[in-house]
C-alpha positions as CSV (number, residue, x, y, z in Angstrom):
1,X,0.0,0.0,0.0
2,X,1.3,3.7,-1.1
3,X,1.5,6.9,1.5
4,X,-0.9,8.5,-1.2
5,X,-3.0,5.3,-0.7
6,X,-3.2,6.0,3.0
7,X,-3.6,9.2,3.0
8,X,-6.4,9.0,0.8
9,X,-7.8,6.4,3.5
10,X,-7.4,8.9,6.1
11,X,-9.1,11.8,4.3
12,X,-12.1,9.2,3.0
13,X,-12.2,8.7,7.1
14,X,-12.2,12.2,7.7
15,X,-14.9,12.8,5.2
16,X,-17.1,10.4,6.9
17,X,-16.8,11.6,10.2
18,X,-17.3,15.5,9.4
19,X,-20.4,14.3,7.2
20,X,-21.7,12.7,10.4
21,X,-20.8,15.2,12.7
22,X,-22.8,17.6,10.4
23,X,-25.7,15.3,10.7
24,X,-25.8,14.3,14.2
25,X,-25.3,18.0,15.7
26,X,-27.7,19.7,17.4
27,X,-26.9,23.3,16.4
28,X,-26.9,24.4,13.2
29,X,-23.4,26.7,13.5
30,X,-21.6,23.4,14.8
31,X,-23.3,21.8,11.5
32,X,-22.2,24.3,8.8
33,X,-18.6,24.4,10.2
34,X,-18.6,20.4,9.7
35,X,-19.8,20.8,6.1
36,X,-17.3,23.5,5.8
37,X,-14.3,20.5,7.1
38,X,-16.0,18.3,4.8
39,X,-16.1,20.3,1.6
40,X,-12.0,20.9,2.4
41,X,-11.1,17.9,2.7
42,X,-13.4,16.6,-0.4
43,X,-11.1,19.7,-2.1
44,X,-7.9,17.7,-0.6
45,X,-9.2,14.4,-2.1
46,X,-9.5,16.2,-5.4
47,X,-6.0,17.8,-5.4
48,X,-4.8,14.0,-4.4
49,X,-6.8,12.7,-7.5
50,X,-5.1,15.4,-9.9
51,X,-7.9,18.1,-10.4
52,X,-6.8,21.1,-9.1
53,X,-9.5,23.5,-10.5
54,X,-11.9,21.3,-9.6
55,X,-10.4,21.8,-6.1
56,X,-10.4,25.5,-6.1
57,X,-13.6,25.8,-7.3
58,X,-15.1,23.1,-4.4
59,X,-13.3,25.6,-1.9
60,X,-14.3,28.7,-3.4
61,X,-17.7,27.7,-4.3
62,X,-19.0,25.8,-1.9
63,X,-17.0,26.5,1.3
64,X,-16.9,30.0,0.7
65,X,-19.8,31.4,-1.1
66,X,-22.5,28.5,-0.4
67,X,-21.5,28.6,3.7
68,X,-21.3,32.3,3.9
69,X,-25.1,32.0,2.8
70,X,-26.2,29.4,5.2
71,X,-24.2,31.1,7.9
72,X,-26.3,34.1,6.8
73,X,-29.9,32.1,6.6
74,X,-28.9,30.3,10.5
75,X,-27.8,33.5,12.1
76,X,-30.8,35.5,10.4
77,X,-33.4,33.3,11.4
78,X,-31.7,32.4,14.5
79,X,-32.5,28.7,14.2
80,X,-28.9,28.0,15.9
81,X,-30.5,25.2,18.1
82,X,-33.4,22.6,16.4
83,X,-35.8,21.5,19.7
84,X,-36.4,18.2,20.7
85,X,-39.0,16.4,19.0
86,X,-40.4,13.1,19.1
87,X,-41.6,13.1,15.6
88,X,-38.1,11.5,14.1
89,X,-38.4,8.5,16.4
90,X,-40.2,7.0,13.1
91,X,-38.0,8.5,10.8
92,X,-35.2,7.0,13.0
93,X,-36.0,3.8,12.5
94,X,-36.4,4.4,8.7
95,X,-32.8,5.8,8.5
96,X,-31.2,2.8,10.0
97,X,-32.7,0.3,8.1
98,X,-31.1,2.2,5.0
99,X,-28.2,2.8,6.8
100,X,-28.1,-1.1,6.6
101,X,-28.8,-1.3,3.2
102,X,-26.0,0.8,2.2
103,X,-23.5,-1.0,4.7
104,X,-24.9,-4.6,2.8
105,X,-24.3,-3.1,-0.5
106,X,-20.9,-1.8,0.1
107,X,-20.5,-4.9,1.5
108,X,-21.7,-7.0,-1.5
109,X,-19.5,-4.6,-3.4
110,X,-16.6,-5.5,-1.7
111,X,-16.7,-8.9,-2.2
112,X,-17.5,-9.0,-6.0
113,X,-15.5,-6.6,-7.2
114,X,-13.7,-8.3,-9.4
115,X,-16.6,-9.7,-11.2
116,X,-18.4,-6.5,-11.6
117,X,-15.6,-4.2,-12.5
118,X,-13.9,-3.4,-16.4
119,X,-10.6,-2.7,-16.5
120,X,-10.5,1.3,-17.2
121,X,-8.3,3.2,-19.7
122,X,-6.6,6.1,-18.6
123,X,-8.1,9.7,-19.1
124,X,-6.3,12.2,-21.1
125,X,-3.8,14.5,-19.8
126,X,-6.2,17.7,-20.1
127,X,-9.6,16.1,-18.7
128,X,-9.9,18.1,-15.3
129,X,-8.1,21.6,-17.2
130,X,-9.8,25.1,-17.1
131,X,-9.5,24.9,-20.8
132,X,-11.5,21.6,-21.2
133,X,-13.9,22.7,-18.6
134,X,-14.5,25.6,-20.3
135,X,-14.8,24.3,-24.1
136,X,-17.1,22.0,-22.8
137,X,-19.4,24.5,-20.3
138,X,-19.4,26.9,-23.5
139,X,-20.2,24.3,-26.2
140,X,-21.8,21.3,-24.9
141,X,-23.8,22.4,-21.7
142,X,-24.3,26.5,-23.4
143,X,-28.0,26.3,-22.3
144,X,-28.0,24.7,-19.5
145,X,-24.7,27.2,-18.4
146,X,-27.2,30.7,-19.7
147,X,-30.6,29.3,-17.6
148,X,-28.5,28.7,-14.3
149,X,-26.6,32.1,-14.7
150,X,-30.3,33.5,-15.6
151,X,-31.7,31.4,-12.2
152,X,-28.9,33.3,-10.3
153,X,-29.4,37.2,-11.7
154,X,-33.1,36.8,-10.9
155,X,-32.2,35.1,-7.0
156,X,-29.6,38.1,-7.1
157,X,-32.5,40.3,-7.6
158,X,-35.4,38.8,-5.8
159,X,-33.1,38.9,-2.7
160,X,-32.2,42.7,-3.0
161,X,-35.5,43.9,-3.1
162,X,-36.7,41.5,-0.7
163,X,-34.2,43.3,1.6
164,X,-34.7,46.8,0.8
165,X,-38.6,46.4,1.1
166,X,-39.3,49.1,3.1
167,X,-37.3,51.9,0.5
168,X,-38.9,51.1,-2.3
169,X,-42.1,52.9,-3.0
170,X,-44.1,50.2,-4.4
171,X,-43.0,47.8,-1.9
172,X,-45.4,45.0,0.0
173,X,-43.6,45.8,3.0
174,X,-44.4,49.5,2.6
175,X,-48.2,48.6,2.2
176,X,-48.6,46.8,5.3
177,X,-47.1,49.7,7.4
178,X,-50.4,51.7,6.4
């Protein structure tokens, strides 16, 4: 076994844990900074694969922009601690028996690997590149790329006004001062 082999053990380990720690915590700040460990280290995992961009954007992206908003949404709605509740005592119960399934099929995995894998030829030098990201973002996926930036102006937008409500003259906000 390789020190990259191991260390990629370690990280997969550390993945697991922060993933679970993000689930299992009972306030929600304790839960974002776990996602924020596991999106780093997923970024680690990455770098160890040989995709840097991919890396930098999962960093920039997701633990930096996408935390800094649920961060925002958890400290604005001050919903740092979830209450008790007996209603997920079903739901409990629900999510152990797939836990279970998912353990048996990584299992069954496991053990038949050989029989259920090809053998897999090796990707080309520039697969994970800006360039080749780009060409294909710009000419394969170009819709897809123009709704999502569309989805995000109007979100842009719509959150603004939502938050300047009370300047604006025409604003619902406004009317149900009067």
């Amino acid at each position: 076994m390789t020190p990259v082999m191991v260390v990629f053990g370690l990280l997969g380990v550390v993945v697991i844990l922060t993933a679970l720690g993000m689930l299992l915590s009972r306030n929600a700040i304790y839960s974002a900074l776990f996602l924020v460990l596991n999106f780093a280290t997923v970024a680690v995992l990455y770098i160890i694969l040989g995709a840097p961009f991919i890396s930098l954007v999962q960093i920039t992206v997701y633990a930096g922009s996408i935390m800094v908003m649920f961060l925002f949404v958890i400290m604005l709605l001050g919903a740092e601690r979830l209450p008790g509740s007996d209603r997920l005592r079903r739901q409990r119960w629900i999510a152990a028996i797939l836990g279970l399934v998912f353990v048996a099929q990584v299992i069954l995995f496991i053990f038949f690997r050989g029989q259920l894998t090809a053998p897999v030829g090796t990707p080309p030098a520039t697969l994970g590149s800006p360039q080749a990201v780009g060409t294909t973002l710009f000419t394969t996926y170009a819709l897809p790329f123009e709704v999502t930036g569309a989805i995000l102006v109007v979100a842009t937008v719509g959150a603004i006004l939502l938050t300047r409500g009370a300047a604006l003259p025409y604003s619902p906000i406004r009317k149900e001062e009067k």
